[in-house]
C-alpha positions in Angstrom: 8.1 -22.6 -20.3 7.3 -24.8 -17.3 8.0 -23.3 -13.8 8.4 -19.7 -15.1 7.1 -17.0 -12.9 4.1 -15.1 -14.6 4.9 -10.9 -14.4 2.4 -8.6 -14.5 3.4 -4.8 -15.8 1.1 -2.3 -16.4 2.5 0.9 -18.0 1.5 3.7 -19.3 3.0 4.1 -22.8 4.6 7.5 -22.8 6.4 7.7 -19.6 10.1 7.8 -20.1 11.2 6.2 -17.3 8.4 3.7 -17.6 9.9 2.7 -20.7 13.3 2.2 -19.1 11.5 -0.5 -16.6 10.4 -2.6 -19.2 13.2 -2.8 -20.8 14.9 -3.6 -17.5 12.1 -6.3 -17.5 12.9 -7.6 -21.3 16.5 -8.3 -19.6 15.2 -10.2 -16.7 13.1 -12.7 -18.7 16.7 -13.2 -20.2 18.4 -13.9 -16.8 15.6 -15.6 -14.6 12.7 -17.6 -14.7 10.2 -14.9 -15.3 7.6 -14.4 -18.5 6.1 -11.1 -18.7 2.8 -10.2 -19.2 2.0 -6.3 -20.4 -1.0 -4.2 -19.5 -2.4 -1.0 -20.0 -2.8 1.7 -16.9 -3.2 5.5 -17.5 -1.6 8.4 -16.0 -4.5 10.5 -17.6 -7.2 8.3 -15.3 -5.2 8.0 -12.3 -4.8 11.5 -12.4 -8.3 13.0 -13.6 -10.1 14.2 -10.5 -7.1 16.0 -9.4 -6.9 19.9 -9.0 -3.8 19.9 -10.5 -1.4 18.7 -13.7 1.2 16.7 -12.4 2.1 15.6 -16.3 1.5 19.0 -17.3 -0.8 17.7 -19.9 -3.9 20.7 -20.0 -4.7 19.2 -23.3 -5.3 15.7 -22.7 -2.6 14.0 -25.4 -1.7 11.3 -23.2 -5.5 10.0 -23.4 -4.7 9.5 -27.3 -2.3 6.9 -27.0 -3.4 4.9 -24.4 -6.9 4.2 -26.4 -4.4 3.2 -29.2 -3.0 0.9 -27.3 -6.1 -0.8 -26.0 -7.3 -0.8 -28.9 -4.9 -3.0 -30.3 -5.0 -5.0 -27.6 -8.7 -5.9 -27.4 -8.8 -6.0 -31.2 -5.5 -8.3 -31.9 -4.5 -9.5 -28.6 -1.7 -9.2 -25.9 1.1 -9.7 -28.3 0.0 -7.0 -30.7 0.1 -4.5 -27.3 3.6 -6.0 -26.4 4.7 -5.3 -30.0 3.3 -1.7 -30.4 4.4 -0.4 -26.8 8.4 -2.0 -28.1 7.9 0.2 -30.9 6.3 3.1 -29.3 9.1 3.0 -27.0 11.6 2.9 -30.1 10.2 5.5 -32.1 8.4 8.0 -29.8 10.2 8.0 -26.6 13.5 7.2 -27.6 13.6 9.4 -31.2 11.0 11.8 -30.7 9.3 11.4 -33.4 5.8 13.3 -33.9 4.9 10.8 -36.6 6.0 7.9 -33.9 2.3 6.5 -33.7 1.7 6.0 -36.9 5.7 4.5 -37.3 5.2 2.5 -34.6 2.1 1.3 -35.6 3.4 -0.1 -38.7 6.0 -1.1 -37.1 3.9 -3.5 -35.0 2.1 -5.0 -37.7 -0.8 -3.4 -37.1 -3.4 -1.2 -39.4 -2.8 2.4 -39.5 -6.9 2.8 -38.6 -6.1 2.2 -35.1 -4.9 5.1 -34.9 -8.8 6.2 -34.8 -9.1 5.0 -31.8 -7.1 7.9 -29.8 -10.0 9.9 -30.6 -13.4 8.1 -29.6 -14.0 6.7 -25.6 -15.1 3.6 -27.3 -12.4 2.1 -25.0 -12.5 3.7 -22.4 -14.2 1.1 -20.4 -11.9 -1.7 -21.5 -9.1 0.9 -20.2 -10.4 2.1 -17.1 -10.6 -1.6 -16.3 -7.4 -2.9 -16.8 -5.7 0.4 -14.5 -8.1 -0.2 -11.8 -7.0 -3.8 -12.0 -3.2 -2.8 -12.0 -3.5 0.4 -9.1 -5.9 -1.4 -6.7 -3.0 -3.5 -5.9 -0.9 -0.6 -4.8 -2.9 2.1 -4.5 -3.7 5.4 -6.2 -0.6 7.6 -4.4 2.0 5.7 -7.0 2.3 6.4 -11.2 3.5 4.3 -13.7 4.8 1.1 -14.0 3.2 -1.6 -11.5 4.4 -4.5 -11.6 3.0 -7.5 -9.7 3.7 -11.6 -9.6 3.1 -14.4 -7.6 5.4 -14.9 -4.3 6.6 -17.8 -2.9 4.2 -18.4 -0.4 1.5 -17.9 -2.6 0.4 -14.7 -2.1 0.2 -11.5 -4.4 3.4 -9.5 -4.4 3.0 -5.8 -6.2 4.7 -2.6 -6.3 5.3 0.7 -8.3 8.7 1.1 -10.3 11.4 0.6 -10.2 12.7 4.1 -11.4 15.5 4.1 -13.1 16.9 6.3 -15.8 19.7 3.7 -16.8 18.4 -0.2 -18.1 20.2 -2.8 -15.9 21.8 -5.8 -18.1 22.6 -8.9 -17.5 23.1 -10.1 -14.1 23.2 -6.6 -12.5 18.9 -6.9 -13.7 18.7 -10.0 -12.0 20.1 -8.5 -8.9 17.8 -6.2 -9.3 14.8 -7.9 -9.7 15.8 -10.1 -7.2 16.2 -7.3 -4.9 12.7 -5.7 -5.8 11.0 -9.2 -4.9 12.7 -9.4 -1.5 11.8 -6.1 -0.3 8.2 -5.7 -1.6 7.7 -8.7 -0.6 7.9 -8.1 3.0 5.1 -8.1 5.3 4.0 -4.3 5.8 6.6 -3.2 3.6 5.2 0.5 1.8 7.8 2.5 0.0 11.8 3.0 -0.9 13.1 5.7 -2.7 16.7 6.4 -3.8 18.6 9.9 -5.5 16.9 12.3 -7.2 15.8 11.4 -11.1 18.5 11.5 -13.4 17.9 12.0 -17.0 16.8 8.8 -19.0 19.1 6.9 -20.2 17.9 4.9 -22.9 21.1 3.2 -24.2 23.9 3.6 -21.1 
């Protein structure tokens, strides 16, 4: 719609509390002017040279659904991502599920082959591009989700998070993304952290 404020989100589809953010987001595009746009960044490449596991992942899994995701992406377009990370949200994060790919694949509307996907590097290029395109606006000492727009003077806001383990509705998200606008988008501005994390609360 005209004069709606393009927002960028990159996420990494298996973080919990990544997956409360965008639903936070969902209810901001209801309550302000906003149209979000989703993209792909990987906790698996941001944290690959390190000497140790912060997502206590020895085995590699979360490289597997990521290359799902990009797949579907560069194969059916942006909406097909936005539609399989709803229902990867929905059916792995939220239920559990260890069929969830798969679900959530049909679920999306898309081919069950792309599930072939989590276990070649054939887009690995495509998905080391879009998370350097997502962390070199913040920097590599922040996780997943970034989220970046346009401000009002015409220059780049960005930021990691918000965390949050409850979604914001209604009005309270505006406030919220308000808020979040106003403080990243001060001059010099570099971090702000709250409580503890709480459990994720999917549906509170």
């Amino acid at each position: 719609m005209p004069g709606e404020k393009m927002v960028d989100f990159w996420f990494d589809p298996m973080c919990p509390y990544t997956w409360i953010t965008s639903q936070w987001m969902r209810e901001v595009e209801r309550v302000r002017p906003v149209e979000v746009r989703w993209h792909i960044m990987s906790l698996s490449v941001l944290n690959e040279h390190r000497d140790d596991d912060p997502e206590n992942d020895p085995e590699g899994f979360l490289w597997f659904p990521v290359r799902v995701c990009v797949a579907a992406e560069q194969q059916y377009g942006a909406q097909a991502l936005a539609r399989l990370y709803t229902a990867i949200g929905a059916r792995v994060i939220e239920q559990g599920r260890m069929d969830g790919l798969m679900v959530a694949l049909a679920d999306a509307g898309l081919p069950a082959e792309l599930i072939e996907a989590g276990h070649t590097t054939e887009y690995d290029d495509a998905l080391r591009a879009s998370h350097a395109a997502g962390i070199g606006l913040v920097g590599e000492h922040v996780g997943t989700p970034v989220i970046a727009t346009d401000g009002a003077d015409g220059g780049r806001i960005a930021f990691f998070g918000p965390v949050v383990s409850r979604i914001p509705r209604g009005e309270e998200a505006g406030r919220l993304w308000d808020g979040s606008l106003l403080v990243a988008g001060v001059r010099g501005f570099h971090e702000l952290k709250g409580r503890p994390h709480a459990e994720p609360d999917f549906h509170g």
